[in-house]
Steps between C-alpha positions, in 0.01 A plus 500: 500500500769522724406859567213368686657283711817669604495883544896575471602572141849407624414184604309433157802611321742291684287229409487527161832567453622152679220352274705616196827355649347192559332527151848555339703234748322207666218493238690551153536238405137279606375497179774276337504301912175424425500393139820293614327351810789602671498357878460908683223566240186415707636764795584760264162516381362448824741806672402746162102354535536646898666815416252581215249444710597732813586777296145446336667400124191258417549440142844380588338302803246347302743395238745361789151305652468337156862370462509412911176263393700387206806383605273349836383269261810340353 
C-alpha cells in the first residue's frame, strides 16, 4: 500500500521503523490503558488508529475504529 502512494523506499522504511518504536514505547502498554480506563487511553488509541491508518495498516485501523466508538460511548 504504501508503495503506491510514496515512491521512496527510504521514506517507507523510515516509516515503518518509527512505527515499531512507537509500537514498542508510546503504545505498549494500551491494551492494559484501555482495560484500566486509564485517563491517556482514548488518545493512545486515537494516535495508533491515525498512524495505522496513514501507513495503510487497516486491520489495525479497523480494530482502533471499533474501540474509538467504544470508549465514545461511555
Amino acid at each position: 500500500m504504501l508503495e503506491k502512494t510514496l515512491s521512496s523506499k527510504d521514506l517507507i522504511n523510515k516509516l515503518l521503523n518509527k512505527f515499531i518504536h512507537q509500537l514498542n514505547s508510546d503504545f505498549i502498554d494500551i491494551v492494559e490503558k484501555i482495560k484500566n480506563n486509564k485517563e491517556d487511553a482514548p488518545s493512545l488509541i486515537h494516535g495508533l488508529k491515525g498512524v495505522s491508518g496513514n501507513l495503510g495498516a487497516n486491520r489495525l485501523f479497523a480494530i482502533c475504529q471499533k474501540i474509538c466508538r467504544s470508549i465514545e460511548r461511555k
